[in-house]
C-alpha positions in Angstrom: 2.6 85.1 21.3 1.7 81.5 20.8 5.4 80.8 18.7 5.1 76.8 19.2 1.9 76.6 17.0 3.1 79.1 14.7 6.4 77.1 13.9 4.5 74.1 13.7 2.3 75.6 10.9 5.7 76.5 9.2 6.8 73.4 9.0 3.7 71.7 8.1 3.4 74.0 5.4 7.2 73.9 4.1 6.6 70.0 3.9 3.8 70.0 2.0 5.2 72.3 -0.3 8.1 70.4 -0.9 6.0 67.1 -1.0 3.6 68.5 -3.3 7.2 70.0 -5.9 8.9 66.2 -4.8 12.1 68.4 -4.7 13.3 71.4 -2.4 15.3 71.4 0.4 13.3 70.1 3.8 15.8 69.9 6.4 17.4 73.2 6.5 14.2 74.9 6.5 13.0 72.8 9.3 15.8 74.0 11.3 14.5 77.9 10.9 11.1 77.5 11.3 11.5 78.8 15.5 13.7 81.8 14.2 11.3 82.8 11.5 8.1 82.6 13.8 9.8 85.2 16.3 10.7 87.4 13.3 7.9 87.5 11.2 5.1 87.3 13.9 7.4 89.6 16.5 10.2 91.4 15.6 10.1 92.6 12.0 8.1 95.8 11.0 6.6 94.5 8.1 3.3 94.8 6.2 1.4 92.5 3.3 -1.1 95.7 3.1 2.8 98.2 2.7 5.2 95.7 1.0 7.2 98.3 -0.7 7.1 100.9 2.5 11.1 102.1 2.6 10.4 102.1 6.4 10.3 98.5 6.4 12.5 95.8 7.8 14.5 94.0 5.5 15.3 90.0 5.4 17.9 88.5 4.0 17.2 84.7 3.6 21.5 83.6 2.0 21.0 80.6 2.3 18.2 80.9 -0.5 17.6 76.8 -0.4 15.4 77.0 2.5 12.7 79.0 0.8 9.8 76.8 1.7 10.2 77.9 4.8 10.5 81.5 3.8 7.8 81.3 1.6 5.1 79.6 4.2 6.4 82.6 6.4 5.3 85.2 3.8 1.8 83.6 3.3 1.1 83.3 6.8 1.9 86.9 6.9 -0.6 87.5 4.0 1.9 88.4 1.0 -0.1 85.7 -1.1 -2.7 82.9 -0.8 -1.3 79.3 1.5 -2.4 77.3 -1.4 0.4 78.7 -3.4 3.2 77.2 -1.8 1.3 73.8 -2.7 3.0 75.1 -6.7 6.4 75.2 -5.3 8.7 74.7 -8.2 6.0 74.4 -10.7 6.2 75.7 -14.0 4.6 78.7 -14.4 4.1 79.6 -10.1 6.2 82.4 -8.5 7.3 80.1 -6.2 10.7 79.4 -7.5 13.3 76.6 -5.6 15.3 79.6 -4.1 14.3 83.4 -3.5 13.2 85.7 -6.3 12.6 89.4 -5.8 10.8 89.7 -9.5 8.5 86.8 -8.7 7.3 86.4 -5.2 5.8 89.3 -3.3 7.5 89.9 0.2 10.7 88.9 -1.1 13.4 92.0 -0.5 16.1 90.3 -2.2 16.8 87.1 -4.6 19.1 84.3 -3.2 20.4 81.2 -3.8 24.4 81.9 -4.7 25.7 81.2 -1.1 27.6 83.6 0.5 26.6 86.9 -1.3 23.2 87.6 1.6 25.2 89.2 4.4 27.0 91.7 1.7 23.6 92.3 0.2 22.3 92.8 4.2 25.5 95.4 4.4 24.0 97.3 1.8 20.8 97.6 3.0 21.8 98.5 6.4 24.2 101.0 5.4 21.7 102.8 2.9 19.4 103.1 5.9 21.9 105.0 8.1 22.7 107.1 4.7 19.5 108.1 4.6 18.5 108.7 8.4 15.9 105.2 8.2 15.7 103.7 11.6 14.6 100.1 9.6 16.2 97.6 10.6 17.8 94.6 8.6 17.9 90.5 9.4 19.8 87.8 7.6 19.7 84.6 8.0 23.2 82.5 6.6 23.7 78.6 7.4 26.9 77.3 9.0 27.9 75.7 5.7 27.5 78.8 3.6 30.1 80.5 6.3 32.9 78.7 4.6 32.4 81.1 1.8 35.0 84.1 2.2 32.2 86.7 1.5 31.1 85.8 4.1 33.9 87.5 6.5 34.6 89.6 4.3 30.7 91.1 4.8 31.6 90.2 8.4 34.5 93.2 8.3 32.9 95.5 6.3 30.0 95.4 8.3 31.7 96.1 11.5 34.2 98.8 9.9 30.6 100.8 9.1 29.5 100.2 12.3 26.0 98.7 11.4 24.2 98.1 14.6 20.8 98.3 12.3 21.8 94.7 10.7 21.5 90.9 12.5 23.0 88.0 11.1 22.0 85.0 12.6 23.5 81.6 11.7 21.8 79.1 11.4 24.0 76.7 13.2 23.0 72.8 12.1 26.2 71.3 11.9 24.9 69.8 8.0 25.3 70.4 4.8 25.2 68.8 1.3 28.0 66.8 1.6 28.1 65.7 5.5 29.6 66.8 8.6 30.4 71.0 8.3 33.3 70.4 10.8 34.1 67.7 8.2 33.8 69.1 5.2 35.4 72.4 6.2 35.2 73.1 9.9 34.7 77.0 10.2 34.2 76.9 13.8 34.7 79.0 16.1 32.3 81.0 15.5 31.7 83.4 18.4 35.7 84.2 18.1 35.4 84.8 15.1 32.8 87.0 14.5 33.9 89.0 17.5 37.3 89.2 15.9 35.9 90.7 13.4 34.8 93.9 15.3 30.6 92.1 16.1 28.8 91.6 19.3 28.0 88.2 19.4 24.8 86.4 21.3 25.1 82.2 21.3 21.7 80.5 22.0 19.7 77.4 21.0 17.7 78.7 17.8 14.7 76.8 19.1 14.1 78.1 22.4 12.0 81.0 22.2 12.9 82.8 25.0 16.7 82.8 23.8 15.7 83.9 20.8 13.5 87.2 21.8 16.3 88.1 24.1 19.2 87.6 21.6 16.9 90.0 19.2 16.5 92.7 22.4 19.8 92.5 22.7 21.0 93.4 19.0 18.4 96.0 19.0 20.2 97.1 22.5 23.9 97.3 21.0 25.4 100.4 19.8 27.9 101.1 16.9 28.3 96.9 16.3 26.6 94.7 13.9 24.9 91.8 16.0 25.4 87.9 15.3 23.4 86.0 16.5 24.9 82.3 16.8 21.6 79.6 17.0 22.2 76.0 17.6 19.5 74.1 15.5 18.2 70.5 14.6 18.8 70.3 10.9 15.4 68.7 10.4 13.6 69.6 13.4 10.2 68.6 14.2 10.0 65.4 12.2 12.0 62.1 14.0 13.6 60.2 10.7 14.8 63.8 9.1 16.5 65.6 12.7 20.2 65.4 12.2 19.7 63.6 9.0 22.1 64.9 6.1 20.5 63.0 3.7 17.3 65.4 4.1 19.4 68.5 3.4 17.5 68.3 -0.6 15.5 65.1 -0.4 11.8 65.1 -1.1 9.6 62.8 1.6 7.5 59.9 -0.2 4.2 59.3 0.4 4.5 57.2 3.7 7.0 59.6 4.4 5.1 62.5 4.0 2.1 61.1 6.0 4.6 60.0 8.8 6.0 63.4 9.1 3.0 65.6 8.6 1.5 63.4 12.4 4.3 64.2 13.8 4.0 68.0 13.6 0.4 68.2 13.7 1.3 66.6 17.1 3.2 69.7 17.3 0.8 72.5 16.7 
């Protein structure tokens, strides 16, 4: 599986998007684009042709601002046409600026108020082992979002069930909106904490392939614990003025910007 050209096209896509809307949220999208291209091209069971099969895999995407990546994911995957994302945040598209189940095909679940996807994720998981459904669930939560306390408390209820069917992986940039997270509220450590909390807990670098495919076996290998999977990212990965940039966390690229950007991960591809 040829993962480095299909993250590339991610991001290429998630920046034109956002280009095209001249608002959305590049940078923490960027940072996902390696963990979506092993989910959605590897490890999920999921079908354009069966969206609504209740043997499906679920995803969870909580942190709901990173939809362009989300959405390039789903059109690669054939849910709807590429040339749609190029109406994100257009009146009148079903592209909105975060998640919406009602709107965009492939979407399990709408997003956007941080810290409610991994209780949502429970849910899922847990009506899959109610009903005997070997699917299993993924959500994706950003570092920032874990200073919510639904978070953890998600994080206990999800270990008192014993939901080895559900992933969380955390999206581990270090940024948010308004700086630093260890700044802003440092909610570090993370592998303690989570395995505290009852989880089995994998720490890896979310853009090394090899990490991630492992991390993913080894969820899949765990019995009678809900897996986190702790990824270290580049908030703004792939594009040299935006990596570790907080300022990109909700900044649209101009022009030059754009053009700049869009060389740099053709380069990529």
């Amino acid at each position: 599986m040829d993962y480095r050209s299909i993250a590339a096209k991610l991001r290429l896509l998630s920046l034109d998007g956002v280009y095209a809307a001249q608002s959305g949220h590049i940078g923490g999208s960027l940072s996902i684009c390696d963990l979506l291209a092993v989910l959605f091209f590897h490890e999920m069971n999921i079908d354009a042709a069966k969206k609504d099969d209740l043997d499906r895999d679920r995803f969870v995407l909580s942190k709901g601002h990173a939809a362009p990546a989300y959405y390039a994911a789903l059109a690669m995957k054939g849910f709807f046409p590429e040339e749609d994302l190029l109406r994100l945040r257009q009146y009148g598209a079903h592209l909105q600026g975060h998640p919406c189940m009602l709107k965009t095909p492939g979407v399990d679940i709408s997003a956007g108020s941080l810290g409610q996807g991994l209780s949502i994720a429970n849910g899922m998981a847990l009506s899959g082992k109610y009903c005997g459904k070997d699917y299993r669930v993924y959500c994706i939560c950003g570092d920032g979002e874990a200073q919510e306390g639904q978070i953890w408390e998600a994080a206990m209820t999800a270990a008192h069930y014993q939901l080895d069917n559900l992933v969380m992986i955390l999206d581990n940039n270090g940024l948010q909106i308004d700086g630093p997270v260890s700044r802003v509220m440092n909610d570090q450590p993370f592998k303690e904490k989570f395995e505290a909390f009852g989880w089995h807990v994998v720490e890896i670098d979310g853009h090394n392939y090899s990490e991630i495919e492992e991390a993913l076996q080894a969820a899949r290998d765990c019995k009678g614990k809900p897996t986190a999977i702790i990824a270290r990212t580049i908030k703004g990965k792939g594009v040299s003025f935006m990596e570790n940039g907080v300022q990109w966390h909700g900044t649209a690229p101009n022009k030059e910007e754009y053009e700049i950007a869009r060389l740099e991960l053709e380069a990529l591809a």
